[in-house]
C-alpha atoms as one frame of an Amber mdcrd trajectory, in Angstrom:
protein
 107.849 102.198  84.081 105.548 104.144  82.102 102.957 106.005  83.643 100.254
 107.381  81.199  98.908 110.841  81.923  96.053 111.280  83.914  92.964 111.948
  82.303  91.014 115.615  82.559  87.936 116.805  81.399  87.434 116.740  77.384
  89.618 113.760  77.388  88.213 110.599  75.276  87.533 107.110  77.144  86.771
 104.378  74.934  85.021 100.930  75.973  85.564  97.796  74.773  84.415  94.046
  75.070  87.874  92.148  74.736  86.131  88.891  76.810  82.668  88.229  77.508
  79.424  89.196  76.736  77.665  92.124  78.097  74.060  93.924  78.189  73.780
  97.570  77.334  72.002  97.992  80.970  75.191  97.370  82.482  77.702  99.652
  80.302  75.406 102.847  79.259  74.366 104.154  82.932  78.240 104.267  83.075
  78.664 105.946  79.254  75.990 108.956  80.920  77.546 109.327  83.941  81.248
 109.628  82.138  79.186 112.060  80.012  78.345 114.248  82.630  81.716 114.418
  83.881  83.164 116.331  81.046  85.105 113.217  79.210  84.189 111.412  75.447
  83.017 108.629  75.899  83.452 106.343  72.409  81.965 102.744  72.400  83.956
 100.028  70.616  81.656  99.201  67.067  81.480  95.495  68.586  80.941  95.789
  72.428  77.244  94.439  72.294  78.215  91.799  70.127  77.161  88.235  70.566
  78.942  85.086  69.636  78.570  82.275  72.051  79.863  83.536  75.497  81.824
  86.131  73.733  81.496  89.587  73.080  81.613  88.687  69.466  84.214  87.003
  67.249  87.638  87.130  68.081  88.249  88.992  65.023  85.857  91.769  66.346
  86.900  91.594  69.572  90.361  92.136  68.663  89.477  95.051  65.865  87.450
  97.257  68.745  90.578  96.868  71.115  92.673  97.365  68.177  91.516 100.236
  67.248  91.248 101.600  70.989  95.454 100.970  71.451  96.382 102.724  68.419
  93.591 105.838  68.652  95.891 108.691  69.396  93.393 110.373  71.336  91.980
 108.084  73.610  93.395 108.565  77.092  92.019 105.377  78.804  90.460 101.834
  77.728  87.753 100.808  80.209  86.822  96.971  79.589  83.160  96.320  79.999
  83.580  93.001  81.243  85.692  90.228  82.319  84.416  86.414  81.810  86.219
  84.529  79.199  88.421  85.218  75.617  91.102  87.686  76.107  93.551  84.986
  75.654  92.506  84.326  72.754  93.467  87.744  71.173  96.139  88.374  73.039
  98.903  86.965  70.594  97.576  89.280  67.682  97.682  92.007  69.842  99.920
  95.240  68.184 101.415  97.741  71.182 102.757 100.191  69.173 100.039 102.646
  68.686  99.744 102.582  72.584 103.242 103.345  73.499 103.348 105.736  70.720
 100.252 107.808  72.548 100.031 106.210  76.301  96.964 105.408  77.303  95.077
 103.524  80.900  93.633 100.062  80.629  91.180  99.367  82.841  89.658  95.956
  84.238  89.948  93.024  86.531  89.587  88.994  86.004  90.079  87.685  82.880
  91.696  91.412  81.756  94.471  90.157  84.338  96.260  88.676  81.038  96.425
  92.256  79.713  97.852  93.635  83.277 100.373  90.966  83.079 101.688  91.396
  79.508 101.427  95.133  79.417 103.820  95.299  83.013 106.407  93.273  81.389
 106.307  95.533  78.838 106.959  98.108  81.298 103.295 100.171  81.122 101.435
 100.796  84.167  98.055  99.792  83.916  94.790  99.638  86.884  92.918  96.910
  88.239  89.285  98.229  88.683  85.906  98.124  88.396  84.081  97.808  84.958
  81.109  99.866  84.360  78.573  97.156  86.250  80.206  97.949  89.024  80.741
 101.645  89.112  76.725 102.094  91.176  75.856 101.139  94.539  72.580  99.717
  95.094  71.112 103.234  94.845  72.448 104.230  91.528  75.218 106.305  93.330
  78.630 106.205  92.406  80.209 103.375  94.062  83.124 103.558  96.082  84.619
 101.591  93.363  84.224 103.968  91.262  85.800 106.932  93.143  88.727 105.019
  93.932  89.126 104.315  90.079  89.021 107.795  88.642  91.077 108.877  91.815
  93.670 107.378  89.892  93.101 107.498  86.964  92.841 112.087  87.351  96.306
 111.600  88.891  94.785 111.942  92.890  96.791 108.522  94.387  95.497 106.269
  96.389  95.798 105.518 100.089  94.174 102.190 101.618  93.185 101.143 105.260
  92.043  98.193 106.438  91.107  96.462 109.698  93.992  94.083 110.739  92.673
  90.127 109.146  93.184  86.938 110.962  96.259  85.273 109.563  97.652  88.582
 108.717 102.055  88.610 109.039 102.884  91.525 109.673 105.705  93.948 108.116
 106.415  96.555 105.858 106.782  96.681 101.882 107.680  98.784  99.128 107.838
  97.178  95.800 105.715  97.759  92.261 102.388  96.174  92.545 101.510  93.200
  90.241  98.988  90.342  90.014  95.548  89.779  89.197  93.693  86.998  89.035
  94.913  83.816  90.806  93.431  81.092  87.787  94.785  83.786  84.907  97.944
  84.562  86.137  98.433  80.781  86.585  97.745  79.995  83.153 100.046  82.297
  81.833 103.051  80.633  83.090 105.458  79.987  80.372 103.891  82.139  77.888
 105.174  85.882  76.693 102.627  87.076  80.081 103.861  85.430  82.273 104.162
  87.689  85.586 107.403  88.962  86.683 107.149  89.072  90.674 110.912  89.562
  91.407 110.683  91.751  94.290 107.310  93.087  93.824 104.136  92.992  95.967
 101.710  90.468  94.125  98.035  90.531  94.655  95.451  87.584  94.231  92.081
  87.427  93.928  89.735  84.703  92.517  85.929  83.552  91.884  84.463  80.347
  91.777  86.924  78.019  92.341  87.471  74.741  94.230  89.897  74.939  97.532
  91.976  71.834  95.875  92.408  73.506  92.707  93.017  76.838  94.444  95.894
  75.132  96.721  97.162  73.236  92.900  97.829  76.934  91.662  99.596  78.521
  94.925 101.995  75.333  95.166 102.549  75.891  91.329 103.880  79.986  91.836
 105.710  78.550  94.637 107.119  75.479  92.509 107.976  77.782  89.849 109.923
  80.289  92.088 107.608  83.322  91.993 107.199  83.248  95.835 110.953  83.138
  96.359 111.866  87.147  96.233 108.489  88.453  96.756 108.391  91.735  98.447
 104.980  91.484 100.126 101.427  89.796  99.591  98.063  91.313  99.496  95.351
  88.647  99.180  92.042  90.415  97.834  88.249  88.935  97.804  88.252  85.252
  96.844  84.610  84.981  95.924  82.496  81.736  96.025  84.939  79.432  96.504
  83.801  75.466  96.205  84.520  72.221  98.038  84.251  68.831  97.036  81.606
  65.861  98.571  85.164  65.253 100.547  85.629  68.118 101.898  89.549  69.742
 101.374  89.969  70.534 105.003  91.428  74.225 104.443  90.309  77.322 103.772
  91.741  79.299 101.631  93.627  81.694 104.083  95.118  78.618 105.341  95.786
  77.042 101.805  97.772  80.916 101.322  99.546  80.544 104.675 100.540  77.004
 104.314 102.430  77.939 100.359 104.014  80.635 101.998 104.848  79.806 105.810
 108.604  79.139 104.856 108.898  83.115 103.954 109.116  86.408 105.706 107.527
  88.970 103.811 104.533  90.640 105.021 100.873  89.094 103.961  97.863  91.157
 104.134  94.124  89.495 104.204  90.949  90.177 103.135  92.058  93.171 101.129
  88.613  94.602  99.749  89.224  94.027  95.701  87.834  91.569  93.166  84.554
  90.322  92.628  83.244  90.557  95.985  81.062  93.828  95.750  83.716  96.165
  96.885  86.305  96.560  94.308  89.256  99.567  94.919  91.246 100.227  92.134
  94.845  99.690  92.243  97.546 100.792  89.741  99.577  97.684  88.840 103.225
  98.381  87.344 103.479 101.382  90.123 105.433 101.560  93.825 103.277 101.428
  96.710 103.879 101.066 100.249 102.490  97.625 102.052 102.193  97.976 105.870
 100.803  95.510 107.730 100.693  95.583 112.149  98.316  94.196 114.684  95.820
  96.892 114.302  95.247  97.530 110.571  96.983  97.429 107.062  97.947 100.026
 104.486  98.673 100.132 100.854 100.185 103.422  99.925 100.869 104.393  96.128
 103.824 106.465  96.458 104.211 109.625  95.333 107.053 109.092  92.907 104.812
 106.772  90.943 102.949 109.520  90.188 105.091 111.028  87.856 104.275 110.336
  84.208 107.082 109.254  81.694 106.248 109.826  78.286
């Protein structure tokens, strides 16, 4: 796997719009405060753009992230914003600048597409907040935020959690993949789709019905990528709808019932996604899953720490 270096002062960290729309009030209060902690910060010449839902054309879209992949001096791509449209860029998409000069990518939801294709492809990537997210309700730095540039500055990450009802316990060591439950489903059969042969997936999802929700974990287990899982960590599923007829599960049950028939260890209400509290995790790396009655852990270990170049 390759590990990009981690970022130090003077570095340059560009942002880009490869999805949605966003407003400058939620992007530049992140561009000062990156400022202010010795890095460049370059915007992409289309991340305000407006076309429809989208942060522009796809042709724009796909020149500012472009541009950011092949930029031998940018050391990490933060993505504004999730939403909608990756997908559709994704296919023009040229790696070669990026593997050429190794670089982070940032994001979560719909930038699960580029998490997915950029694993296979055997580059380590992190799933974390976007600059909306990196302020409390005071202006502060969020926790999200300190958990991000923890690793991306090389620091690691170590995670505890109260033990969750529904919880199996166990213990794990495996690269970390996943994403986005409704993404990662829609990539099956396409060049993205996620490799979870013996690794610990991660799911998290916003705004979806329970039926369609229990459709999409009967469909990973249909199509095998439940079978040799090393471990699951189930993150914030956010808003999540019912029908006039109600489902009758929950979605921890709807999780437990698609996996009942295995043994690996399953931790709950793991505190990422697009429920507030969002820490970052480096996806393509080995961590450590360890789940018991009182708590659960999710250890990045140390030998994923070393950058290959």
């Amino acid at each position: 796997m390759i590990v990009p270096p981690a970022l130090k002062p003077g570095d340059k960290i560009r942002i880009v719009s490869p999805a949605g729309k966003v407003k400058e009030k939620y992007v530049l209060p992140a561009v000062d405060w990156l400022l202010d902690q010795g890095y460049r910060v370059e915007l992409g010449r289309h991340v305000f753009a407006s076309h429809f839902q989208f942060a522009g054309t796809d042709q724009q879209r796909l020149e500012d992230l472009q541009t950011a992949l092949d930029d031998p001096e940018t050391s990490a791509i933060i993505c504004s914003r999730g939403g909608y449209g990756t997908v559709r860029i994704i296919s023009k998409l040229n790696y070669d600048g990026l593997f050429r000069h190794t670089k982070w990518i940032v994001g979560f939801s719909d930038i699960t597409i580029l998490h997915s294709c950029l694993n296979r492809n055997r580059m380590a990537t992190i799933h974390g907040a976007m600059p909306r997210y990196f302020f409390d309700k005071e202006g502060q730095p969020s926790e999200n935020l300190q958990s991000l540039m923890q690793l991306l500055t090389g620091g690691g990450a170590f995670y505890t959690i109260p033990a969750a009802k529904g919880d199996r316990q166990g213990k794990a060591t495996g690269e970390l993949v996943g994403g986005n439950l409704s993404i990662i489903s829609s990539m099956q059969g396409t060049r993205c789709e996620l490799d979870t042969n013996g690794k610990i997936l991660f799911l998290e999802d916003i705004d979806e019905f329970l039926y369609h929700s229990d459709r999409l974990m009967h469909q990973l287990k249909l199509s095998g990528k439940l079978d040799n899982l090393a471990g699951l960590v189930l993150g914030n599923f956010t808003d999540m709808k019912d029908n006039e007829s109600p489902f009758g599960k929950t979605i921890h049950e709807i999780v437990a019932e698609a996996v009942e028939e295995y043994n690996f260890p399953v931790c709950y209400d793991f505190p990422a996604g697009h429920n507030g509290k969002n820490l970052a995790l480096a996806f393509g790396q080995r961590w450590e899953l360890d789940v018991n009655e009182q708590e659960s852990t999710l250890k990045l270990l140390s030998d994923s720490l070393t950058f290959e170049l």
